[in-house]
Every structure is written in C-alpha cells, then in structure tokens.
N, C-alpha and C positions, 0 to 999 in steps of 0.2 A: 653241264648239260648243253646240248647244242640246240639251237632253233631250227623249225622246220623249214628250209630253202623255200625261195619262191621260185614256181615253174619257168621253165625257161619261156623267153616273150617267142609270138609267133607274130613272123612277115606273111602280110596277106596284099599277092596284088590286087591291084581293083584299078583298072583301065590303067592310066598314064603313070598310076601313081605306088605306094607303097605304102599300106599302112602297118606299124608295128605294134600286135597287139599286147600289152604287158600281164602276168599272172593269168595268162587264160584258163587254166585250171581251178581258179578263184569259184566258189558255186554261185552262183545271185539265186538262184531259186533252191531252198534246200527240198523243199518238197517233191519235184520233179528232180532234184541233181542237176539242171540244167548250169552249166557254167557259161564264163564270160564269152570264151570261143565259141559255146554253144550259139550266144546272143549271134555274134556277129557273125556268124554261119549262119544262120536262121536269115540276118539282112541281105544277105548276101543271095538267098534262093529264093527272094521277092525285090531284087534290086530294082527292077522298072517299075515296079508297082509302088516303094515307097518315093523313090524320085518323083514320080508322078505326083504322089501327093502333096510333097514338100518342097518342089520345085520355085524358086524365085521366092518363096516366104518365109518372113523372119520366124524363126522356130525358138520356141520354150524350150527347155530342155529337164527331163527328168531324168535327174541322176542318183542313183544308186552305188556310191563310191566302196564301200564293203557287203556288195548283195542285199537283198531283201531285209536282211537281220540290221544292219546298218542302220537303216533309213533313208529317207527321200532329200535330196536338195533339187527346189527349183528352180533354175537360173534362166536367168532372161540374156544376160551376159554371155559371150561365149569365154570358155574355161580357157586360163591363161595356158602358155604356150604353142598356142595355135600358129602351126604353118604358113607362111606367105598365101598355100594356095585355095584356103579355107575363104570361102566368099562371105562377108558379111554384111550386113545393111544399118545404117546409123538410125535408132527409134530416140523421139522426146516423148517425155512424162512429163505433162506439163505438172500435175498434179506433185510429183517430187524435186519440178525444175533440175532433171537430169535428163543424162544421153543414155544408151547402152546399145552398145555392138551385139545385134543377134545374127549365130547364124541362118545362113541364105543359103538353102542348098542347092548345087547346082547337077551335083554328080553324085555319082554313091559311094564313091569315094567321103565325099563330105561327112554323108552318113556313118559310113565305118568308123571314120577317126572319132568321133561325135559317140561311139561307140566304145572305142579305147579309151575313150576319156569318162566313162562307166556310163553315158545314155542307156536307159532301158527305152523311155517313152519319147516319142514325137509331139508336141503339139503345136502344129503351126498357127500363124493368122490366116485368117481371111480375105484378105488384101498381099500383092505381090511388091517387090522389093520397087518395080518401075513408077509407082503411087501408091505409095502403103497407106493412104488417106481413105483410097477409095477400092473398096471390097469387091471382086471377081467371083467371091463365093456365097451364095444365102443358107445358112444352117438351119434345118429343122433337127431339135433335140427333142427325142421323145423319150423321155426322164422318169423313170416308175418310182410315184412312192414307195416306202416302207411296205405293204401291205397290197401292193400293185401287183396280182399274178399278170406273167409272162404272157397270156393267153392274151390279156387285155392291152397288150405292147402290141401284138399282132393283130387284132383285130382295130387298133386304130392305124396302125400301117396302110391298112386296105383303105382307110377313111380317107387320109393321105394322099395316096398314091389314086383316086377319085377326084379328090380335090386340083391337084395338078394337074391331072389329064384336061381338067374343064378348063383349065386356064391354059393349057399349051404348053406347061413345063414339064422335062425331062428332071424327073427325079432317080437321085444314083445312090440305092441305100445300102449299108454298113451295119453291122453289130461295135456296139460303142466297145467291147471287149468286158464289159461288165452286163448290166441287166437291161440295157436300154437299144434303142436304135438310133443312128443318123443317116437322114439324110439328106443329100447336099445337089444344090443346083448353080450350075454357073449361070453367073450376070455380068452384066454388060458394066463396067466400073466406071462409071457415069454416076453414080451416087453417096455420098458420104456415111457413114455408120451411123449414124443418126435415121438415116430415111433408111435405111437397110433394115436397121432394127424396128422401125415403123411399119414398115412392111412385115416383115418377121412375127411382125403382133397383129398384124390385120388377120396374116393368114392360120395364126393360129387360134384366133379367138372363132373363124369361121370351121375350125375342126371340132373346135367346142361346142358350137351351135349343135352341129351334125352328131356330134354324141356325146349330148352332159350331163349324161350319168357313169359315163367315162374318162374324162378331160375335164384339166381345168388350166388356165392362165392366168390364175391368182399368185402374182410374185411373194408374194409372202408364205412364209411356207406355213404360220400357225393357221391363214384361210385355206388350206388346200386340205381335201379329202385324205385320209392317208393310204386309199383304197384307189386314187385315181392317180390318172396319166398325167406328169406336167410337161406340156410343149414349151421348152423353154428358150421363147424370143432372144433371151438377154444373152447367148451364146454369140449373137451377131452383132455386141456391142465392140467399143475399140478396146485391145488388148485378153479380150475372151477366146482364151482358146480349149480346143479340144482334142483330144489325142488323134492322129493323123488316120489313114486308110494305110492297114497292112506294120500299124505300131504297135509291138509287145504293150501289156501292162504290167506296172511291176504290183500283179497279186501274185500268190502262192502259185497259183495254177497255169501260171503265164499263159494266158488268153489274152488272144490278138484281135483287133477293131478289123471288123475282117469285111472286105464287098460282097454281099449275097445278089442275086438275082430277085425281082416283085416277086415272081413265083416258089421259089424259095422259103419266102418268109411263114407263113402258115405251118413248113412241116420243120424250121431250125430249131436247136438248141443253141443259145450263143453258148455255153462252155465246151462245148463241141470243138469249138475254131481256137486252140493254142497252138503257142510255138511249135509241139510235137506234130501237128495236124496239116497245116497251113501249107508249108510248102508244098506236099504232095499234091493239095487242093489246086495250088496257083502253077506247076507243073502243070496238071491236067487242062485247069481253065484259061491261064494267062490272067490280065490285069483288069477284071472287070470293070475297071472304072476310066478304062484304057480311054473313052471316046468322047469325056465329060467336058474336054475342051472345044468339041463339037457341036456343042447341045447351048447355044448362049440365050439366056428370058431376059425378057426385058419386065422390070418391076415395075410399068405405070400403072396398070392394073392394079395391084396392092395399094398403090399407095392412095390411089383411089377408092378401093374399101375403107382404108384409113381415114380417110376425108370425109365418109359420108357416115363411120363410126370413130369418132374424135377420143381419143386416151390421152392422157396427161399424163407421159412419161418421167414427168419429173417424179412419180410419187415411188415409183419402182426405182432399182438402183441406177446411177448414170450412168455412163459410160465413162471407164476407168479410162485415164492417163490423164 
C-alpha cells in the first residue's frame, strides 16, 4: 500500500522576498475546510492591516503544526530554521533566568513565513522592539464571563468609549475573535508595565463605578459575578499578550480579531468576522486602525486616579518575567 503524497509546496512572493509555503493542501480548520494556503492567503488580503499591528513587536506565536486536530503550541521562541532576514528581538525572563529570540515583525513577509512554519494566531507585546521595557500601547480587555450575554459586552463598550472621550483618548476597538472586545490606545512610552498596568486599573475600576451591576475588576475569578463583564487590567502586564488586529483564531469557525468602527459596535455579531468574511470587509474599508499611531494619550491622568484610589497590586497576579 502506498501513502498518500504531500501536496506539492507553493512559492508565494511577498515584496523582496519568497516564501515557500509546504503541504498547503494540509486542512487546519476541518469545519470550514479552510487549508494551510487558505491561512496564508487570507494574510496576505489584510497584509497592511496585520503589519500594522505587529510592527516592531516581539510576537507569541500560535502554532498549529497538524491543523486544529493537532493542537496548539505556544512559542515565545522563533521556530528554528529561520532565514537571515526574519527580524527578531532578544526578551529576558528574569523569572526563568533566560533569553528567547521572538520574532519582530517588520514586513509581511515576516508574517507569511511565521505562517509556513504553521502560525494560525498573532499575539504581540505591547511594547516595541526599540524599548520593550516601556509599552506604546494601553489594552482595555472587556472579558465576558461564562454567563455574560453579548448585549452586556456592548453596552459597556458605550461606557468605555464615554469614559475616554472625557479624558481625551482616542480609543481603536476590535472583536477579540472570540466573545469579547478590545480596545487599544497608543501612549507615549515613557512608562514602565508597572504604571501601565496601574493605570489600566484606575481606568477600569472607574468603568465599574459607572456600571456595577455590569462590571467587575475582581482578579480572582471565584469573586467575579458569572453574569458580569471583567475589564481585565492584567493584559497590560509584562509578557501578557493578546491576539493581534486582523489575527485568525485557531477555533473551528476561524473568526478573526477583527477592527470595528464605535458605531458598529451596538448592531455586530463578533462570529460574523472569519477568515471567509474579512477580507471582502478590509477590501471595502482598508485598515481601520490605519491612524492609531496618530492618536498618542498621555496616562498622567490615570495614574493620578490611581493615587487618589490606592490598590495594592501585589495581591492580583504580577507581572510575568
């Protein structure tokens, strides 16, 4: 009996370079059929859009080496055999007293091979390769319990997108690709993870004032309602990341972290936005999150709510590495 051949590998250019995609016929999502070519076809018809988001930061890498059925490997590492022109950034853990080379993406190029090498998911840092100390981006995660309807995801979005306006920040939100939202504001990186994440909890504990019978920022999750919203500060700790703007998830239904419009939000479904949907979306609109390098807050205000409401973050998880 013979075995079934693997497909022949396909060359896909992408700018200067070459990438050779191997077994693209290989399925990663049985439920859709979507295959490996599918994946890197799908990157390839949001290339500015996910550059954008992964640009200059060291990126997590979710791999799915035999599709969904498989399973997941997380690597922090970039996977051996990497090209001369694969850019990477040297991280310490002080916590494991180790290095690890992640990549740094500069081009989308980066991305495709990161692709060939079975990437479904993006998750970058928060911090750029030129100071990875010191974070350029503030993450609001609005995080549904178990028991959290969707309705109540959107209706603290509006609370959100309130809250910032009072303060002068430009907030840029997303469907996380599963049941939640993000959204993300550039800052001035001028502050260490520490005060990032201080901030990150000032302004979430003020979304909870405004609605708590909706919200809660109890890090523990046996205190939290199983019925409420958790804004989850600790996303903007050091090494906490979260899948990118315009990054497949490896679920069944390949649903993408997709950029919506404020006004948007009230009438979306996030399962709406997968791989099969997306590009046509990002064809028509381009890279809504195209101008977020435009848009820089400066956090003294936060961390001044902080100050005048004191938490003792040692008691929540610290900040990994």
């Amino acid at each position: 009996m013979t075995s079934k051949s693997a497909s022949p590998a396909v060359e896909l250019k992408v700018g200067e370079h070459t990438v050779r995609v191997s077994n693209p016929d290989r399925v990663y999502f049985p439920e859709t059929g979507a295959t490996k070519l599918d994946l890197a076809q799908y990157y390839l018809s949001v290339g500015d859009g996910i550059v954008n988001a992964l640009r200059e930061r060291p990126c997590m890498l979710h791999r799915f080496p035999k599709g969904l059925p498989g399973g997941k490997v997380h690597q922090k590492r970039i996977p051996h055999g990497a090209p001369d022109w694969i850019p990477t950034v040297q991280l310490y853990f002080p916590r494991y007293g180790r290095t690890a080379d992640e990549l740094c993406v500069q081009k989308l190029a980066d991305v495709l091979w990161a692709v060939q090498m079975s990437t479904v998911e993006f998750h970058p840092w928060n911090s750029r390769r030129a100071d990875t100390e010191l974070p350029d981006e503030w993450r609001i995660d609005l995080d549904p319990m178990p028991d959290c309807p969707w309705s109540r995801v959107q209706r603290v979005a509006g609370v959100v997108h309130e809250v910032l306006d009072e303060l002068g920040a430009v907030g840029w939100p997303k469907t996380s690709g599963g049941k939640g939202l993000h959204i993300y504001v550039r800052i001035d990186p001028t502050h260490g993870f520490q005060e990032v994440r201080r901030a990150a909890l000032a302004f979430a504990r003020e979304v909870e004032r405004r609605a708590p019978t909706e919200v809660t920022t109890a890090w523990w999750r046996k205190d939290r309602d199983p019925g409420h919203l958790f804004v989850d500060y600790n996303q903007n700790a050091r090494d906490h990341t979260i899948a990118a703007a315009y990054s497949v998830r490896g679920v069944p239904e390949a649903t993408v972290s997709t950029p919506v419009r404020w006004s948007e939000i009230p009438d979306i479904d996030p399962r709406d936005f997968t791989m099969a949907t997306v590009p046509a979306r990002y064809a028509e609109l381009g890279d809504l999150h195209a101008g977020i390098d435009d848009a820089v807050f400066e956090i003294d205000p936060l961390l001044e709510w902080a100050a005048r409401d004191p938490v003792d973050l040692d008691q929540d998880e610290e900040s990994r590495g």
